[in-house]
Each structure stands twice: as C-alpha cells, then as structure tokens.
TITORRO-595981 format. One record per residue (C-alpha): residue number from 1; y, z, x. Coordinates in nm, 2 decimals, always signed. Layout:
! residues N
<atom><num>NUM</num><y>Y</y><z>Z</z><x>X</x></atom>
...
! end
This chain:
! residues 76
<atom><num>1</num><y>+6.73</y><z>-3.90</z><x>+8.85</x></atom>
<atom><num>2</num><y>+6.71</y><z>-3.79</z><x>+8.50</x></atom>
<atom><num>3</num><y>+6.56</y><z>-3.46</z><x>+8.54</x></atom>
<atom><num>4</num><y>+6.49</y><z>-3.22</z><x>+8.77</x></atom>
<atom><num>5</num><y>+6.18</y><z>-3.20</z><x>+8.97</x></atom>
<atom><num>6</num><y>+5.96</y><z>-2.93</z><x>+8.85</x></atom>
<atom><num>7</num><y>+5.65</y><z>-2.82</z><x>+8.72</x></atom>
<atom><num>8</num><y>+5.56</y><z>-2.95</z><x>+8.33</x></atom>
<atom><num>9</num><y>+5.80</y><z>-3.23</z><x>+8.39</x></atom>
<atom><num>10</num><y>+5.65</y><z>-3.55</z><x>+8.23</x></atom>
<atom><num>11</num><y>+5.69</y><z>-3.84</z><x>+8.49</x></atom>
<atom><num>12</num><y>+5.62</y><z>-4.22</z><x>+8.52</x></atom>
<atom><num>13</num><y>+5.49</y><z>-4.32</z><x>+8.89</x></atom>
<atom><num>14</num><y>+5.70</y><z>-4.58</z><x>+9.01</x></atom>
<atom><num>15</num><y>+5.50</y><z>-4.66</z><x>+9.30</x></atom>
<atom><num>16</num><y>+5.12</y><z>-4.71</z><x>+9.43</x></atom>
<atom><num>17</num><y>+4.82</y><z>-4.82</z><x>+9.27</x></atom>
<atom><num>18</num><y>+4.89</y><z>-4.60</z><x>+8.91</x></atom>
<atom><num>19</num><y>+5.23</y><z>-4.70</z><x>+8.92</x></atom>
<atom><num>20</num><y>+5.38</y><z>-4.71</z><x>+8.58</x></atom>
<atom><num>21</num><y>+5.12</y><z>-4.44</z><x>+8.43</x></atom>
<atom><num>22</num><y>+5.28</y><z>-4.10</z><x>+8.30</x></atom>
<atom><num>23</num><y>+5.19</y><z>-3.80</z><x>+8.48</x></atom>
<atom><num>24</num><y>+5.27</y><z>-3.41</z><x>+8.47</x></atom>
<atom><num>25</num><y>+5.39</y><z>-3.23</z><x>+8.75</x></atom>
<atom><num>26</num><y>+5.15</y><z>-2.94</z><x>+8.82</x></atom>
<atom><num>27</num><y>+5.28</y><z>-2.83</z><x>+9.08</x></atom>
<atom><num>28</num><y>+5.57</y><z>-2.86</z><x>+9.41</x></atom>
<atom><num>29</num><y>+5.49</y><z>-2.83</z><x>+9.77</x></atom>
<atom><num>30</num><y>+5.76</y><z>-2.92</z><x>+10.03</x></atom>
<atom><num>31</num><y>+5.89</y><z>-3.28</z><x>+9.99</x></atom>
<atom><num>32</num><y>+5.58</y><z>-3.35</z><x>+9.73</x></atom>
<atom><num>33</num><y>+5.45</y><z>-3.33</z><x>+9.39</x></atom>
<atom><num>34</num><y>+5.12</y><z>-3.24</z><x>+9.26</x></atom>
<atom><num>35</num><y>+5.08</y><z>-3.50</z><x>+8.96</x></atom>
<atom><num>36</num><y>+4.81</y><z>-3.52</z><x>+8.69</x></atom>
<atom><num>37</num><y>+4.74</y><z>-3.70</z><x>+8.37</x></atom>
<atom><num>38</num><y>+4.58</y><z>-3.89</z><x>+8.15</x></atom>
<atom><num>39</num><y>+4.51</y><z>-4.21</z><x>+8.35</x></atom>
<atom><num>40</num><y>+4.61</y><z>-4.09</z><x>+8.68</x></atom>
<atom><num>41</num><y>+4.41</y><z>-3.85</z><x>+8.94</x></atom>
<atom><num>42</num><y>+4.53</y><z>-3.51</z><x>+9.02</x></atom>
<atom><num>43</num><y>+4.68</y><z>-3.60</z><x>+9.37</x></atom>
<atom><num>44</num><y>+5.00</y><z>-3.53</z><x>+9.60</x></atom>
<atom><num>45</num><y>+5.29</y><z>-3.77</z><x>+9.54</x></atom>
<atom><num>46</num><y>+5.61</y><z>-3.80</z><x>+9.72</x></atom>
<atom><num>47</num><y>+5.87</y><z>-3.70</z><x>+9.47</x></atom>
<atom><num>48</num><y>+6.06</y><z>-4.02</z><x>+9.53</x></atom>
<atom><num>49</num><y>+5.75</y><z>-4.21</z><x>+9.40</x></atom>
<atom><num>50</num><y>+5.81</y><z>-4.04</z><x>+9.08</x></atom>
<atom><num>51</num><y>+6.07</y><z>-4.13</z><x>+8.78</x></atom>
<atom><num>52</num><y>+6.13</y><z>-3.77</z><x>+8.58</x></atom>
<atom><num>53</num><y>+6.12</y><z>-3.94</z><x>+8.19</x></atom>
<atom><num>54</num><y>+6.37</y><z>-3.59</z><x>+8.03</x></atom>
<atom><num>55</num><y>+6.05</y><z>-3.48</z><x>+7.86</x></atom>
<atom><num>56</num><y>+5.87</y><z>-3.11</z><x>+7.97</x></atom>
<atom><num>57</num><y>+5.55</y><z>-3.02</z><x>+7.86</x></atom>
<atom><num>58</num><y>+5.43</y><z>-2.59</z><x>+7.86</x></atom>
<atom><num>59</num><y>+5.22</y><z>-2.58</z><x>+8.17</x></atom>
<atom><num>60</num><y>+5.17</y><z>-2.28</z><x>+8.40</x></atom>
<atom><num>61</num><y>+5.20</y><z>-2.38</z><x>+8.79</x></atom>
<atom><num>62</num><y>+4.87</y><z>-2.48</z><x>+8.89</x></atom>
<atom><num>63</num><y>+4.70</y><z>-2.59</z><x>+8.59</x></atom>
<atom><num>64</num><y>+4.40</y><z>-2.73</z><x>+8.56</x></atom>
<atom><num>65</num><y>+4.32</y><z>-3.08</z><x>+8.40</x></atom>
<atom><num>66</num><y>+4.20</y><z>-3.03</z><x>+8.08</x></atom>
<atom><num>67</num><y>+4.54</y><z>-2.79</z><x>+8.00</x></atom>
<atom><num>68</num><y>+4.72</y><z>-3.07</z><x>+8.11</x></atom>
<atom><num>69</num><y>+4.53</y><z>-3.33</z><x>+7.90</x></atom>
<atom><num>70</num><y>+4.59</y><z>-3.12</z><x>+7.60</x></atom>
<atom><num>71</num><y>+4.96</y><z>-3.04</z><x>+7.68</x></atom>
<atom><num>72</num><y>+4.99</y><z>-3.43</z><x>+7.66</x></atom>
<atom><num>73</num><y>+4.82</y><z>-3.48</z><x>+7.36</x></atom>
<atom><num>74</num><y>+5.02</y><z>-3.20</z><x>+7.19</x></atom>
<atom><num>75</num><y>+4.73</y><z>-2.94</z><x>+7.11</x></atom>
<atom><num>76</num><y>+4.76</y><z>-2.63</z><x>+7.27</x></atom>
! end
C-alpha cells in the first residue's frame, strides 16, 4: 500500500458499488474503515477495499460530513 491506514487519509474504493470514488478516512475500528466523501456515503469499509492515494487531509477522528466536504474542497 502507499500509505498507511489512518484517519484523514484520502483513499480511492477499489471495490463495491462506489468503487473508484475518493473517500476520507474518518475514522478505524478493528479490521475496518469508516469512509466519507464527496460521492460516497459515510459507511464501514473493509480496509482492503480501500487504495490509500499518499494524500492526508486535517480531520479530527469522527468528523462529521460537512468538515469532511470542506477538508476536500480545501476551505477550512
């Protein structure tokens, strides 16, 4: 992998209905990732469903979707 898994890590889903879409890690539970973004739900992905792109995003654990949206768009 190119990164490490952890939370404001910017990732593309490589599998499932949204796969190819970017998403921000939120948040790490055991085995799993909770994912957000733009054009993908706030849900709980396996970690090996996910492709860490190198880039990191300022996010608190647990934040909510509109910090998320913003942190992705670059406003703070």
């Amino acid at each position: 992998m190119a990164a490490a898994i952890e939370v404001g890590v910017v990732c593309i889903k490589t599998k499932g209905r949204e796969a190819g879409r970017k998403a921000v890690i939120v948040d790490i539970e055991k085995g799993f990732a909770i994912i957000d973004g733009l054009n993908v739900k706030r849900k709980k992905c396996n970690i090996f469903h996910l492709f860490p792109t190198g880039k990191r995003v300022s996010l608190k654990k647990g934040a909510k979707h509109e910090e998320v949206l913003n942190a992705l768009k670059g406003g703070k």
